[in-house]
Wavefront OBJ file of the C-alpha trace (Angstrom):
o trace
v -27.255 -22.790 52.403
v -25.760 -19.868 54.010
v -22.482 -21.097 54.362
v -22.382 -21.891 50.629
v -23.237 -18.005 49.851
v -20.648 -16.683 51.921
v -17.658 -19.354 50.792
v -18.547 -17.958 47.167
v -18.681 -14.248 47.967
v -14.713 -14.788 49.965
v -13.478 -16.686 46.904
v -15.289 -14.160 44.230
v -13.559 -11.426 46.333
v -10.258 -12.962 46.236
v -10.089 -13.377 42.608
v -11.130 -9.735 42.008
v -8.108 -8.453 43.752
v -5.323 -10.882 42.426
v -6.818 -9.782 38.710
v -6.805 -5.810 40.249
v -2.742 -6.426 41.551
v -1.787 -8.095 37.985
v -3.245 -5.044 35.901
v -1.302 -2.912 38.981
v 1.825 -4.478 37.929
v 1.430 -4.334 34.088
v 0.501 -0.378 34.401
v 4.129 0.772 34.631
v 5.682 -1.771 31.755
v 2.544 -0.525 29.713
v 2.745 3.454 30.437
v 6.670 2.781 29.630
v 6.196 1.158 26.089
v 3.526 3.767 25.391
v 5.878 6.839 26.291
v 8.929 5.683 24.346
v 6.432 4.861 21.135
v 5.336 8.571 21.707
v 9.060 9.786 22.275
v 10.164 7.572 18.987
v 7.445 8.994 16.186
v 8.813 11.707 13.903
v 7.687 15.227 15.095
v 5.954 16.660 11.732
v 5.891 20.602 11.397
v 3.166 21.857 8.891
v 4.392 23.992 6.271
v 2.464 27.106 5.486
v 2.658 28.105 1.911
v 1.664 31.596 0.619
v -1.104 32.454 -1.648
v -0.769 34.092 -4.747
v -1.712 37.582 -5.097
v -3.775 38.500 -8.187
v -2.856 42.056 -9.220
v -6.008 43.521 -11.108
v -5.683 44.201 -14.809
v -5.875 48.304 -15.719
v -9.069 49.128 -17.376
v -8.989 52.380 -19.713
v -11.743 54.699 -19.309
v -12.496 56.754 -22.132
v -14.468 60.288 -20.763
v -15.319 63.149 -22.510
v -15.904 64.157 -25.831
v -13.296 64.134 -28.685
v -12.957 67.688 -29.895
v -12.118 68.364 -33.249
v -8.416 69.339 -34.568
v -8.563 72.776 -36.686
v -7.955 71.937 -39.921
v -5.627 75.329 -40.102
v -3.638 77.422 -37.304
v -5.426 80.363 -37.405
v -3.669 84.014 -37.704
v -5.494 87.499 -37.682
v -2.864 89.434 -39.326
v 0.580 88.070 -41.334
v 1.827 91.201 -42.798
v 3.209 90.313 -46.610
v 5.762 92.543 -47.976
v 3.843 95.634 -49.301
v 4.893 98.013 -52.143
v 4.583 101.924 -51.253
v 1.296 101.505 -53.611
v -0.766 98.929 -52.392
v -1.143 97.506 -48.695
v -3.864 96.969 -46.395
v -4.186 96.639 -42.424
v -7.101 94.501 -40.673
v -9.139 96.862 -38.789
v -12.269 94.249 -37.466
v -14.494 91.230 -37.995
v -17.615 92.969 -38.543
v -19.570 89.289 -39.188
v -18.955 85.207 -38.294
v -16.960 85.804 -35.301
v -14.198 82.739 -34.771
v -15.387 79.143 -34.209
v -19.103 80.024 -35.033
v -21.220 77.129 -35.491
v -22.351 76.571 -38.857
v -24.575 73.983 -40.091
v -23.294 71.439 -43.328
v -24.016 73.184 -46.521
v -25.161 76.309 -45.004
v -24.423 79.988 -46.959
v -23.112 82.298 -44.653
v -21.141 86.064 -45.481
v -18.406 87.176 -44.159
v -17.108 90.691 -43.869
v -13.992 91.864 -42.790
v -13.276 96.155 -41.987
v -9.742 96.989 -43.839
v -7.877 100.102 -44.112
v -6.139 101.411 -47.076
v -2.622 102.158 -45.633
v -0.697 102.516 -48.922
v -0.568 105.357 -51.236
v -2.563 104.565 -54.127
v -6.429 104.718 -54.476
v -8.367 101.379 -54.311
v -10.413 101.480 -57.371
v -13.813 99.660 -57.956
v -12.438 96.770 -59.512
v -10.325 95.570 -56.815
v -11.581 92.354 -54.565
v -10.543 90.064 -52.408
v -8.097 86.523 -53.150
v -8.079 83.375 -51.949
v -4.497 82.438 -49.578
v -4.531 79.435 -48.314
v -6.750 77.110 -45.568
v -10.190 75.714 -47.349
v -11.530 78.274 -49.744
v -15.197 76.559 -48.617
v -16.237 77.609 -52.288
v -15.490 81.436 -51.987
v -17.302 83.786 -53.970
v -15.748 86.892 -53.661
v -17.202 90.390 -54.481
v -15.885 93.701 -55.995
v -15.290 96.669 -53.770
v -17.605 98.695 -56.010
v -16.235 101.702 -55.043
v -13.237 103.741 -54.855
v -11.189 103.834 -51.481
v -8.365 106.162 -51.304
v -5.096 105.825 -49.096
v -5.943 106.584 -45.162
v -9.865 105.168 -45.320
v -11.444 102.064 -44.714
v -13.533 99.704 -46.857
v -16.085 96.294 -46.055
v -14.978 93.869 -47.561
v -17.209 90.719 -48.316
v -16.675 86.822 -49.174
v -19.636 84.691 -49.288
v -19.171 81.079 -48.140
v -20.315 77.803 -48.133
v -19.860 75.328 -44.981
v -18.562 72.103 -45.868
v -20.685 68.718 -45.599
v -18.322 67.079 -43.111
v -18.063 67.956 -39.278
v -14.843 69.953 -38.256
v -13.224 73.439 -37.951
v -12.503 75.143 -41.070
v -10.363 77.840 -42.115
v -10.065 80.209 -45.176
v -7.211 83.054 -45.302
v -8.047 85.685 -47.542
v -6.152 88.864 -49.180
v -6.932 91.952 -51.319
v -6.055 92.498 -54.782
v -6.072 93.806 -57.396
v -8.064 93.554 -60.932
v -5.191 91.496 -62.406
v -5.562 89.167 -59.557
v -2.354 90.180 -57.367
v -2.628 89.517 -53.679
v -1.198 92.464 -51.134
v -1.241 93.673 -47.881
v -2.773 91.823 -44.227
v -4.128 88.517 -44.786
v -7.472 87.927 -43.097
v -9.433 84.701 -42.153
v -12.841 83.197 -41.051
v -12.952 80.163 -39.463
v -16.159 78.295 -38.843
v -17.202 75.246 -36.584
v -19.350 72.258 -38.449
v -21.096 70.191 -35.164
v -20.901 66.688 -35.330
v -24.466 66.714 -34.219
v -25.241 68.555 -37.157
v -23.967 66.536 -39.824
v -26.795 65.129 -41.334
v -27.242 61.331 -41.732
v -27.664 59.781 -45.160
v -30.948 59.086 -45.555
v -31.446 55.507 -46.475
v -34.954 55.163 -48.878
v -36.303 52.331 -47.965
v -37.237 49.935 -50.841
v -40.742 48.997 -52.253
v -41.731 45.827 -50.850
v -42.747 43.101 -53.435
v -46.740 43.128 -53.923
v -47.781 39.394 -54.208
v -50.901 39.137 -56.573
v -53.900 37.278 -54.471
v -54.558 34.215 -56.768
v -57.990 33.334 -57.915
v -60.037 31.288 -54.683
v -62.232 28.603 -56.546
v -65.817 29.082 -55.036
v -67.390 25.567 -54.539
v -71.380 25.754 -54.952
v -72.680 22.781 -52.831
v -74.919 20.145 -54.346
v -78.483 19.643 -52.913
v -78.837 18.164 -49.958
v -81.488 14.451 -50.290
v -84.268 15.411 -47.760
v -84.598 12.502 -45.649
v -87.878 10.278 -46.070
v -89.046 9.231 -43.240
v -89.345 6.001 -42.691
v -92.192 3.343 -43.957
v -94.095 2.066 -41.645
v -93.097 -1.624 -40.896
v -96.228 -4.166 -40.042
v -95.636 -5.756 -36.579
v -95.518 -9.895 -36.995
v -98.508 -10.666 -35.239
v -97.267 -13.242 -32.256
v -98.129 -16.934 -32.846
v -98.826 -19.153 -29.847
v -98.647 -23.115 -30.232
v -101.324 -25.389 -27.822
v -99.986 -28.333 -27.097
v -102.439 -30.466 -25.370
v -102.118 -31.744 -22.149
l 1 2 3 4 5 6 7 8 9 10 11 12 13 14 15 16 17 18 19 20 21 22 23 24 25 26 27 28 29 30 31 32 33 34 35 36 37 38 39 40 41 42 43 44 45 46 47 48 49 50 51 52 53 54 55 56 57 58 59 60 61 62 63 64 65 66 67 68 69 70 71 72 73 74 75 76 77 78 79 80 81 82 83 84 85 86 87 88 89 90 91 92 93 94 95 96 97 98 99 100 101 102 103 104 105 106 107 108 109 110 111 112 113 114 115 116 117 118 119 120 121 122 123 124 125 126 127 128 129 130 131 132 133 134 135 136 137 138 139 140 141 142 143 144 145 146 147 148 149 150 151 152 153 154 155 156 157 158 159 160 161 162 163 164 165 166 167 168 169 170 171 172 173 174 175 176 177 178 179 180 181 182 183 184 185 186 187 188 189 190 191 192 193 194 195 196 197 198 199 200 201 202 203 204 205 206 207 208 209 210 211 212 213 214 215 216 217 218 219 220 221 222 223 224 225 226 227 228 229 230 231 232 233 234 235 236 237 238 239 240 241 242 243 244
């Protein structure tokens, strides 16, 4: 039995290295084949391609608050032509200084200090005429007095500001009874807020008043009191003898 065990371990031996020499000899051919596969495949190269750039879209901001154009380049003195009789020079704004605030539909008075620089008196009669701009329903008034050549006079226009936000200006000359301008021309010029201006107000209608209709009132019927119940005899139990 021994000898058997030991015959079969030589031979089992044996064929383990004749199977290790044939994979020796195939190794080379193999690694060969496998090498000129490698050296035969196209070499592929990636290709990088660029992103687009997004370029962000300008957004306006709008800051600030929009001021209001003058409706009128305002002057303080345009000297007119002037005869040797009548003319005028603008001496001060004695009231409504420029770009006062006035509210929509508001009176307001404004005076202006003149001097009589031509040679003739300024009688009673004479007052001052509208020029130009908005005339913001001018009233004007008479001198009332007399105001001879070399003094000054106060001269007043009484105003009213217009409904509508903006800047408003009136120019404004003397003249005379038969309604001929002369001399300086003066202005006022006023500022209506847009936070002023008053809203229309909206008067809200009178909401429909529905009637309530008549509610039928249902008077119940009596109610049947229950009886109570009769009394119901018992049946008496019967019991049959049946003989034995």
């Amino acid at each position: 039995m021994p000898v058997l065990s030991l015959a079969t371990l030589v031979l089992a031996s044996c064929g383990a290295s004749a199977k290790a020499a044939s994979i020796n000899q195939l190794a080379p051919e193999v690694n060969t084949a496998v090498a000129a596969t490698l050296t035969a495949m196209p070499t592929i190269t990636p290709t990088l391609t660029s992103t687009p750039t997004l370029t962000p879209t300008p957004t306006a901001t709008l800051t600030g608050t929009p001021t209001p154009t003058p409706t009128a380049a305002p002057y303080s003195s345009y000297p007119l032509p002037q005869s040797a009789c009548d003319a005028s020079a603008f001496i001060a704004d004695v009231t409504i200084p420029d770009y006062s605030e006035v509210a929509p539909g508001e009176t307001f008075r404004k005076t202006w200090l003149l001097e009589n620089t031509g040679a003739c008196a300024w009688d009673q009669t004479y007052r001052m005429g509208f020029a130009g701009g908005y005339d913001m329903a001018g009233a004007p008034k008479k001198i009332g007095q007399t105001i001879e050549s070399g003094q000054e006079a106060y001269l007043t226009v009484d105003f009213t500001a217009p409904d509508t936000a903006g800047i408003y200006t009136s120019y404004w000359q003397l003249g005379t009874k038969q309604g001929a301008l002369f001399g300086t021309t003066v202005y006022v010029t006023i500022d209506v807020p847009y936070d002023l201006v008053v809203a229309p107000t909206v008067t809200s209608l009178p909401t429909n008043t529905v009637a309530p209709t008549a509610t039928a009132t249902l008077t119940p019927t009596a109610t049947p009191t229950p009886q109570p119940p009769t009394n119901t005899p018992t049946p008496t139990p019967t019991h049959d003898h049946h003989e034995h």
